[in-house]
N, C-alpha and C positions, 0 to 999 in steps of 0.2 A: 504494500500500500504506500502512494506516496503522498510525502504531505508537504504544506508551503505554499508559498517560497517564505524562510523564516530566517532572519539578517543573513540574505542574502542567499541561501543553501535553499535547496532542495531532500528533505530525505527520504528514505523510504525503508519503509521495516516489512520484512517476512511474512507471509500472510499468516504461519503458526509456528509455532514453538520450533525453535531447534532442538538437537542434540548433541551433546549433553548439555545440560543446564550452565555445564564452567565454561562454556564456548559460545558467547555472544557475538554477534555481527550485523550492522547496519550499514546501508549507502547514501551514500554523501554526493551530489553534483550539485555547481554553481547555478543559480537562476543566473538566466540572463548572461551578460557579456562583461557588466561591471567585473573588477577584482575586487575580490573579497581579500579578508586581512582579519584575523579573529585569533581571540587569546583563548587557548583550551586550557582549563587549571587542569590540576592534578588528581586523577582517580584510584581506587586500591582496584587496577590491575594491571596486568602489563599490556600495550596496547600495538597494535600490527595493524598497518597499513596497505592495503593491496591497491597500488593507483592503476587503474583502467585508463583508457584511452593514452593522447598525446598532450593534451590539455598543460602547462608549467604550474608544478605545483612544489612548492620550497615548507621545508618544517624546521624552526627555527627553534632553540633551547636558549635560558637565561644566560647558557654557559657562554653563546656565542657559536655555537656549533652548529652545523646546517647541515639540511640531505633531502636530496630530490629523489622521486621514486617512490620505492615501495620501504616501507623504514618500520623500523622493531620500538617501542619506546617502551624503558624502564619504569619503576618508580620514581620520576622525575621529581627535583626539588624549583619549584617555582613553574609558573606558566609555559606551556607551549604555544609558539605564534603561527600559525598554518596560513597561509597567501598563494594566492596568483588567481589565474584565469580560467577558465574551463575546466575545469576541476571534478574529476568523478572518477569513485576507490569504495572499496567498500573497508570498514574501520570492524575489525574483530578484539573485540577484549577476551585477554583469557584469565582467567584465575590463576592468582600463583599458584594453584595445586595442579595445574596443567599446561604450564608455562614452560618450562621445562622441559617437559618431553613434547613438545609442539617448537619450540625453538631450536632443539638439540643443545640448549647450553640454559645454565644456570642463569639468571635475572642477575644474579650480584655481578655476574662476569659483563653485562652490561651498563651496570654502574650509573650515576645518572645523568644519563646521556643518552644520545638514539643510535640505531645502527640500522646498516643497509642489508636486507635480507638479500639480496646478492651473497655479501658476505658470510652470514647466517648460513644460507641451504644454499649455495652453490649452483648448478644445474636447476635443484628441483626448482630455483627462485624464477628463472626463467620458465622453466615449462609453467608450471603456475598463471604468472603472467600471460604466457602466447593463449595459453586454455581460456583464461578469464573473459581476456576481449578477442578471441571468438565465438562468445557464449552473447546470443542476443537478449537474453533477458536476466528481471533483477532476479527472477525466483530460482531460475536456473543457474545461475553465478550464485546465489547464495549456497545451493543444494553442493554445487561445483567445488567450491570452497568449504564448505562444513566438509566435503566428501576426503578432500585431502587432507585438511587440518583434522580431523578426526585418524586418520592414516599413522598422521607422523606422532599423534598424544599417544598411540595404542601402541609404537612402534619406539618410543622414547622409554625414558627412564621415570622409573614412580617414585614418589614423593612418599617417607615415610609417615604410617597411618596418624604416628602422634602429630606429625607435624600439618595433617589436613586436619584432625582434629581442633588442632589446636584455631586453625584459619579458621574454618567453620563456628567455632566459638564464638571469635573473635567480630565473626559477620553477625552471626545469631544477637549478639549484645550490642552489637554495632557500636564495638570498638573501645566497651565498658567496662571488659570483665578486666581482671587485676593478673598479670602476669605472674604474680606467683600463684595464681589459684590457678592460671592454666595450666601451670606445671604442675602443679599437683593432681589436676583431674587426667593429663594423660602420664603419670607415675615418671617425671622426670625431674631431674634436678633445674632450679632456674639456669643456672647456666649450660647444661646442656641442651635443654629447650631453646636458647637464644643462641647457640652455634649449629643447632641443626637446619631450624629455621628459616637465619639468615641467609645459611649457606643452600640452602635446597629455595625460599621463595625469593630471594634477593632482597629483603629487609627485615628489619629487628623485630622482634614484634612488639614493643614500646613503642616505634615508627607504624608499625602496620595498626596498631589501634589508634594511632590519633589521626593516619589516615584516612580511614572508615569512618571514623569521629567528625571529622572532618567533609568528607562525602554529604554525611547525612545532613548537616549544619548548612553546609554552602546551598541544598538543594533544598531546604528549609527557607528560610532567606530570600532565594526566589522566588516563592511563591508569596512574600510580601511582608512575614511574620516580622515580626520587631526582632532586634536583634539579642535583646535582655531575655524576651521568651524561648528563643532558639539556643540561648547557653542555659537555660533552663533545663530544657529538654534534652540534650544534645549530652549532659552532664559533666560542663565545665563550669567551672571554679566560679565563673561572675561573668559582666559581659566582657570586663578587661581581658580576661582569660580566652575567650572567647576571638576579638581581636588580635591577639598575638600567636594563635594558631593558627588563624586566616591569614594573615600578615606572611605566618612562615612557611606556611606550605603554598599557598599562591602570589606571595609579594606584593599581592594588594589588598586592600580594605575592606571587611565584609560588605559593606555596601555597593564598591565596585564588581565585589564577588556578585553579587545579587542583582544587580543592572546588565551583569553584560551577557552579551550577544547570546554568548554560546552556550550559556546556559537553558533557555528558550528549547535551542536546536536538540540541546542531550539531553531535556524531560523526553520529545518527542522522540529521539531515535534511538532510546532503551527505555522505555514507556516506563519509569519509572512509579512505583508504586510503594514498597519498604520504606524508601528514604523520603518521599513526598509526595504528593498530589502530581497528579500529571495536568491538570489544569494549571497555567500559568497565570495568579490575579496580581491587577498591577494597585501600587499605591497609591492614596491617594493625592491627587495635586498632579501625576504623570500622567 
């Protein structure tokens, strides 16, 4: 189904469920001719870019670091700027608990930065690619896509059970629960919980809960809530508290968290529903 045009995109979501649930995927094309220019914050998962067509399309990190094509992104620390023209890819989030073996490498060995799946899968990145845009539709690329990347998660290396445990926890409370109780509920010590973790999903999980934390709040926000009520809910410290983790994981203000663009674009093209309303209601006076 496609929906829009919403600052400036086009998306369009799957007409049902995929499979598996840790393997999400939506498409992205530019309305129109204008260039687009949009700050993506940071989400808890690892994020994969499949660019279709010829369209110039650039992803740009806080760090300075750039990469056209089809690109891997980590648990990135601040904003990602995605730009250009004609623009159309389909965007697959995976779970860190399937990240792994869908990437052939570990998420920490991406570090936070992005990488060119060229690099990543070698050949397979191309055929990939040549298969996608000869594929004339969105449900058939999608199915195309789910088909491979389900291939290579089945064909990778599995994540030990404490340590999706422990993810899934960590979703389930959205991002609440207390790192020593996780370790205790899957019988490990805290530090080996936080070197198995890190090292199998690409971050700590003190990082991956304020993550999630964080998810849930930014996507709160947008839908208009005051900002004192969403650190309410959200279960941070005040709204001060609240601010300084918007601040660190997106480098900008919850409020500019809550205005902008692409926030809009990603209720509608992971129909969000956990973490908020997929109605987006605006404030008043805007």
């Amino acid at each position: 189904m496609v929906h829009g045009p919403i600052a400036g995109w086009e998306v369009v979501r799957r007409a049902g469920p995929g499979r598996p649930p840790r393997i999400r995927m939506a498409g992205f094309r530019t309305a129109g001719t204008a260039p687009v220019d949009v700050r993506v914050v940071p989400h808890p998962a690892v994020s994969v870019a499949l660019a279709l067509g010829d369209g110039p399309r650039v992803v740009d990190t806080v760090s300075g670091r750039q990469r056209r094509g089809d690109v891997a992104l980590g648990f990135l620390h601040g904003a990602v700027r995605v730009r250009g023209t004609g623009i159309e890819c389909i965007q697959v989030r995976l779970s860190p608990v399937v990240a792994r073996a869908v990437l052939g490498v570990s998420p920490a060995e991406l570090g936070n930065d992005l990488a060119s799946l060229d690099d990543l899968w070698g050949r397979d990145a191309r055929r990939i690619r040549h298969r996608l845009n000869e594929t004339p539709s969105w449900e058939e690329r999608f199915s195309l896509a789910e088909e491979l990347l389900l291939a290579r998660a089945e064909g990778g290396r599995a994540l030990d059970p404490e340590v999706v445990r422990a993810w899934d926890l960590l979703v389930r409370t959205r991002g609440r629960a207390r790192i020593d109780a996780l370790a205790a509920d899957v019988g490990w010590s805290r530090k080996r919980l936080w070197t198995r973790f890190r090292a199998q999903t690409g971050i700590a999980p003190k990082r991956a809960a304020g993550l999630i934390r964080f998810d849930h709040a930014a996507h709160r926000l947008a839908t208009g809530r005051r900002a004192a009520a969403v650190a309410a809910e959200a279960g941070y410290a005040d709204q001060s508290h609240l601010h300084r983790d918007v601040v660190a994981f997106s480098g900008v203000t919850p409020s500019t968290v809550a205005d902008g663009a692409w926030m809009a674009v990603d209720d509608v093209a992971w129909a969000v529903t956990s973490a908020a309303p997929a109605a987006r209601t605006r404030r008043p006076g805007t």
